[in-house]
N, C-alpha and C positions, 0 to 999 in steps of 0.2 A: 481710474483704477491704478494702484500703485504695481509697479512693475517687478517683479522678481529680481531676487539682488543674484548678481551674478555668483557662478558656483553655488548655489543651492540644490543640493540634491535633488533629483526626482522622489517625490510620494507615491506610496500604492492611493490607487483609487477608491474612494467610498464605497463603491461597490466591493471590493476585494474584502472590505473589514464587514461587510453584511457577510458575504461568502464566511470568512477567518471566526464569526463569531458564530455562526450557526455548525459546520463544523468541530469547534471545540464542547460545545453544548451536547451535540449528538456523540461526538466521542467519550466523554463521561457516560452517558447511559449506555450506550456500546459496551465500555468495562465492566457496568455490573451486569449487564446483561451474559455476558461472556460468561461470567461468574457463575452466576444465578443459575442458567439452563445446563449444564452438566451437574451440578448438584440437586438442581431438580431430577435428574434422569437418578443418579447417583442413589435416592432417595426412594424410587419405585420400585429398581432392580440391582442386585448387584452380580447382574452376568455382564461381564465385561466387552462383551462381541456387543449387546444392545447398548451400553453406552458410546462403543466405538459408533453404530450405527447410525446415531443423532449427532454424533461430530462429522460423520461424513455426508451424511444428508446436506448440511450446510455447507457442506466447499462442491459436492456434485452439480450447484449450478455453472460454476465457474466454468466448468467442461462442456456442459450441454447447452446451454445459455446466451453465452459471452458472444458470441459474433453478432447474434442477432438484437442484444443490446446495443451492439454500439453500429449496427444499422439503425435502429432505431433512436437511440440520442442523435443522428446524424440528423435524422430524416425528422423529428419534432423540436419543438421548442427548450430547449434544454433545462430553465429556469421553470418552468411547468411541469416535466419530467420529474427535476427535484423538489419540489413539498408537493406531490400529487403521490410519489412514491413514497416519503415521511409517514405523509398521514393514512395512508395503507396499513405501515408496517407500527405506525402505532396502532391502528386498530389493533392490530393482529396479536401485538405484546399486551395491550391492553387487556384483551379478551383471556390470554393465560396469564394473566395475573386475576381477574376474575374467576377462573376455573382453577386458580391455585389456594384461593381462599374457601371454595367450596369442596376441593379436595378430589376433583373430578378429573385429573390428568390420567394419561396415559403412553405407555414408550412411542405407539405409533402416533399417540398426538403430537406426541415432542418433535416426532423426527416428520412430522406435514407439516410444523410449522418450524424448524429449522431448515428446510425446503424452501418455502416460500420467503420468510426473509433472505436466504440466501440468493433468489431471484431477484429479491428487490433491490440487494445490495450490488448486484452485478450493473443491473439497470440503473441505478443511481451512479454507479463509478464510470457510468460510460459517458452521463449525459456530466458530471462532475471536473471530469479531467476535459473537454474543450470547454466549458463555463470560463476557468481559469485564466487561459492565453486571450480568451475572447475581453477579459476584464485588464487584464494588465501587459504593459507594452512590453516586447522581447526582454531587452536590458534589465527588468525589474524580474523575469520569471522564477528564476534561483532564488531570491529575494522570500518571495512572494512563499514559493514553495517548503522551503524549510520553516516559516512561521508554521504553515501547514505542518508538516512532522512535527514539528516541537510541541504544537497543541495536542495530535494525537496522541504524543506519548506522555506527556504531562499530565491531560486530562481521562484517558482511556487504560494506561500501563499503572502511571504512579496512583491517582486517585481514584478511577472506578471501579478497576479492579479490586486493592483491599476495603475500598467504601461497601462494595456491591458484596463480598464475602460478610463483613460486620452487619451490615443491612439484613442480610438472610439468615445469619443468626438471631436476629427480632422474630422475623416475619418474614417468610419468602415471597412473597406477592409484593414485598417495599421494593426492593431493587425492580423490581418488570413494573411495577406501576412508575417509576422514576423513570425509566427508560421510555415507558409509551410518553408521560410527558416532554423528556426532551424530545424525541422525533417530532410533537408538535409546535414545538420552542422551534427545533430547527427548520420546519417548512414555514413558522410564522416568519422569520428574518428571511428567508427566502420571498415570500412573497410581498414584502415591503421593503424589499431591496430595490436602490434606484434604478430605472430600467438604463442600459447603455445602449446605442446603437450598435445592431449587428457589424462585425466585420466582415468582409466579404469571404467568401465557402473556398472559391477556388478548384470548386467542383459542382459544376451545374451541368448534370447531363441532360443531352437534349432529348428523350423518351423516356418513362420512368420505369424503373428497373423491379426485378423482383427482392424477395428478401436475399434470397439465393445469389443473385446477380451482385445486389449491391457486396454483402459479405466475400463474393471471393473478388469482387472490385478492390477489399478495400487491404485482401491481401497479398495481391497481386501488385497494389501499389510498393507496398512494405518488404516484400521480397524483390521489387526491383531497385531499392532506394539502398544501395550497399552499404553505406555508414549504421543506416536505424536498423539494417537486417543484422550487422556484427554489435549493435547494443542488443539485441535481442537474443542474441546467443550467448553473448555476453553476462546477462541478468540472466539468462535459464539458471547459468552455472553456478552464481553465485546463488541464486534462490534455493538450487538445490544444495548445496553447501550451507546455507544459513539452517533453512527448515531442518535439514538431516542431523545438526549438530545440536540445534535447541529440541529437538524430540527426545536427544539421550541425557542432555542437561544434568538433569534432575539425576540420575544415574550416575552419571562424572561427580556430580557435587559427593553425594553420598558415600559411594564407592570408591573413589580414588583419592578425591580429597577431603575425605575424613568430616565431611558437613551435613547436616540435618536438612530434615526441610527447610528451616528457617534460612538458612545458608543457600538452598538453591532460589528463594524469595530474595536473596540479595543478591544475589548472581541477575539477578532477570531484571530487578531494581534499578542494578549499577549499570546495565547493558543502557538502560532507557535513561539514566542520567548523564552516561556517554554518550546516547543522542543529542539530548538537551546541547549540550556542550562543542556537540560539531555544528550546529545551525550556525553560528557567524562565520565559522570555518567556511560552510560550501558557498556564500555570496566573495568570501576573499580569493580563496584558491580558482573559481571558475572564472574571475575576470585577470587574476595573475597568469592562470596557466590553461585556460582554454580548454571548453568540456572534455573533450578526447584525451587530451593527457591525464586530466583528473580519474578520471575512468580507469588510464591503464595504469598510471600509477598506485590509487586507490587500490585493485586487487590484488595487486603484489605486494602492499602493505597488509591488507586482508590477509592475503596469506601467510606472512612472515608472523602474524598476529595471533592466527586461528594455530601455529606450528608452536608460539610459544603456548597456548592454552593447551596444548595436549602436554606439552613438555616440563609445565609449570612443577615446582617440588613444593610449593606450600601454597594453602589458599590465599594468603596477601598476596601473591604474585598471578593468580587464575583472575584474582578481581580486577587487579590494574589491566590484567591482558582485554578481559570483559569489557572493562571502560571504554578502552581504546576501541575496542572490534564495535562498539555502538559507535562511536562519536564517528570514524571512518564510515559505516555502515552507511548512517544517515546523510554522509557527505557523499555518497557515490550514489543513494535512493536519489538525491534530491539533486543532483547534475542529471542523470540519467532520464529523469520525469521532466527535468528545463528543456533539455536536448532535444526530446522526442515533440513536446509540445511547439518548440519553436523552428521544427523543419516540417509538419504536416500539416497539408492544409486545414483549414477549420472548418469547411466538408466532411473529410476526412477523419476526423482526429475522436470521433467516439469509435470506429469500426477498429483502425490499428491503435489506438488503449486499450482496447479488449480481447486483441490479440495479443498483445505482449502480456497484456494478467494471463488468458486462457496459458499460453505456455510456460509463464511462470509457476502459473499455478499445476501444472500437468507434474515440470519439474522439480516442484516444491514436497509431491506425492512419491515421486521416484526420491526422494532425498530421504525422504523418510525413513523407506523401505532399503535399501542401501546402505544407508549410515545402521542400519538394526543391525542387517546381515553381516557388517565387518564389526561393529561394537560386541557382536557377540562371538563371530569366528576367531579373531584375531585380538582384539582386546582392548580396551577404550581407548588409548592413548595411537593408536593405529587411524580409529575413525576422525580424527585431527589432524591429525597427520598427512590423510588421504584426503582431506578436506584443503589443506595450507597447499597440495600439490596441484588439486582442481582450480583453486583460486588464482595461482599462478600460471598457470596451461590458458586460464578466461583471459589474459590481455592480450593474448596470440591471437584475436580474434578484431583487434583493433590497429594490428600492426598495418603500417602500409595507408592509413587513413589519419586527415588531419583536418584541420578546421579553418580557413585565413579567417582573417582579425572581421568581413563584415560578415562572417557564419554562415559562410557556403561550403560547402565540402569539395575541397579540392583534389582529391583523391578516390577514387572508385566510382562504381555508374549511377551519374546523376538520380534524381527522380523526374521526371515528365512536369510535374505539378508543383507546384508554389503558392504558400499563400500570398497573395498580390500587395493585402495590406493587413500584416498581422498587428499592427497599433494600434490602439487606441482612436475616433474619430477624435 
């Protein structure tokens, strides 16, 4: 066998591109899917409190759900978890897209089955995010991780969302029958993905816990681990800074800068082309300048960003600011998701993934609600403003913490627990 020439890069593993390709598959039908069921709702009623209702249906798992998801990716097979949950949730779209062709929908059906896909999708992200570290070796996980963002926003922002709009101007059953197909595209590459050996958990208790036990075990862990405790206060803030500013969007664009809808569609556009465009960014900067500085430099860039978008005086200058606040964006999502997966054990790492979404997602809800109450008290260019000043107060949360060169945290109180052998066998 011919030997490796020296200097050759490391490759993501085969596994990783069964992972990368199933993924992108399902994130296209995700976009029209997105599309598709608020227009459906859109379509039965036009009281606005029931269409809020079917959007909130779908993020109420995130809240009630989340811990015990990711006891649960802990505690089964994780690869079985995802195309067992696929092909669930394609039944489940399949079936309204059946019931869309005979015209048999209804707001409480919309909002049972934005319910349950929303449980599926928590369940899947738990057993999804240790998949990853368990496939590919530390040094690669940044790597690995922005392929992953660049397909969601390529495949789900750029293409299936206005696909999945065009589509349901045909026929609204086209996009939710596309969708249920790919959920089974993505369990089939799931299930004919090469098996890897497990890495080891790093968490084998010796009596077996309850749901309850395991869930506050695994937050207990994550609040004693003081680095991934200050990312996760961290990312609250910025979560709620993001959600709060993209809810008024549409409003800024209109209203202040003088643009149509078609203009807040390129506002949201250029956001996800500015993700595109930081993916080779977040593999350079994180081995130049070591996750933690990325982090805290990253939100003080954020802010300075989010300070010129409120500030901007013509739309060519809100879009460049756009550009930039995605491409940063995705550079700080995708340190933030290497960091956390390459300090938790892979016992561990479906319980605290589901924590950090649960409270992301809590403060994603509060950003919403907040960013309304000053866009409306005070006046649009305030809610940017107050946005550019929370994004800078979030690196204060990283001060005092750093990382030496073999990614141990040499600053603040250890965690007890280590994955023993987070590479690859």
């Amino acid at each position: 066998m011919r030997s490796p020439r020296r200097g050759t890069r490391p490759q993501l593993p085969r596994q990783f591109h069964a992972v990368w390709a199933s993924v992108t598959v399902s994130s296209l039908g995700d976009g029209m899917r997105q599309v598709a069921l608020p227009l459906l709702t859109a379509d039965l009623t036009d009281d606005a409190r029931q269409v809020a209702l079917v959007a909130f249906a779908g993020q109420l798992p995130w809240l009630l759900v989340s811990l015990v998801s990711g006891v649960l990716a802990d505690r089964l097979e994780r690869r079985r978890v995802l195309w067992l949950v696929d092909m669930a949730r394609a039944a489940i779209v399949a079936g309204v897209a059946l019931l869309t062709v005979f015209h048999a929908l209804s707001v409480p059906l919309l909002t049972g089955v934005a319910f349950l896909l929303g449980c599926g999708h928590t369940l899947y992200s738990g057993s999804w995010s240790g998949l990853v570290p368990s496939l590919v070796a530390p040094d690669l996980l940044t790597k690995a991780n922005a392929r992953l963002q660049a397909s969601w926003l390529i495949a789900g922002s750029l293409l299936g969302a206005p696909v999945g709009a065009v589509l349901f101007e045909i026929t609204p059953s086209l996009p939710l029958g596309i969708d249920a197909l790919s959920f089974m595209c993505s369990a089939g590459l799931i299930v004919l993905m090469p098996r890897a050996h497990p890495a080891a958990s790093g968490d084998s208790p010796s009596a077996p816990r309850s749901l309850r036990e395991d869930a506050l075990h695994g937050l207990g862990w994550l609040w004693r681990h003081s680095l991934l405790r200050r990312v996760c206060s961290m990312s609250a803030l910025v979560t709620l800074v993001v959600s709060g500013l993209m809810s008024v969007l549409v409003l800024y664009a209109r209203q202040t800068l003088g643009l149509g809808s078609s203009g807040y569609a390129l506002l949201v556009a250029v956001f996800a082309v500015g993700g595109i465009a930081g993916v080779p960014l977040a593999s350079y900067l994180g081995t130049r300048l070591g996750p933690v500085r990325v982090l805290w430099l990253g939100s003080l860039i954020m802010g300075g960003i989010c300070a010129g978008i409120g500030l901007a005086g013509s739309a060519t200058a809100a879009v460049l600011f756009v550009a930039g606040y995605g491409a940063v964006s995705l550079v700080w999502n995708v340190t933030a998701a290497s960091l956390r997966q390459s300090r938790v054990p892979a016992g561990l790492l479906g319980r605290v993934s589901m924590t950090f979404q649960m409270v992301n997602v809590s403060a994603g809800a509060l950003g919403v609600l907040l960013t309304g109450l000053v866009y409306y008290g005070i006046g649009p260019r305030a809610s940017f403003l107050a946005g550019a000043v929370l994004l800078c107060l979030a690196s204060a949360f990283l001060v005092g913490s750093r990382v030496d060169a073999a990614g141990d945290e040499t600053a603040g109180a250890p965690a007890p627990l280590r994955n023993p052998n987070p590479h690859l066998p």
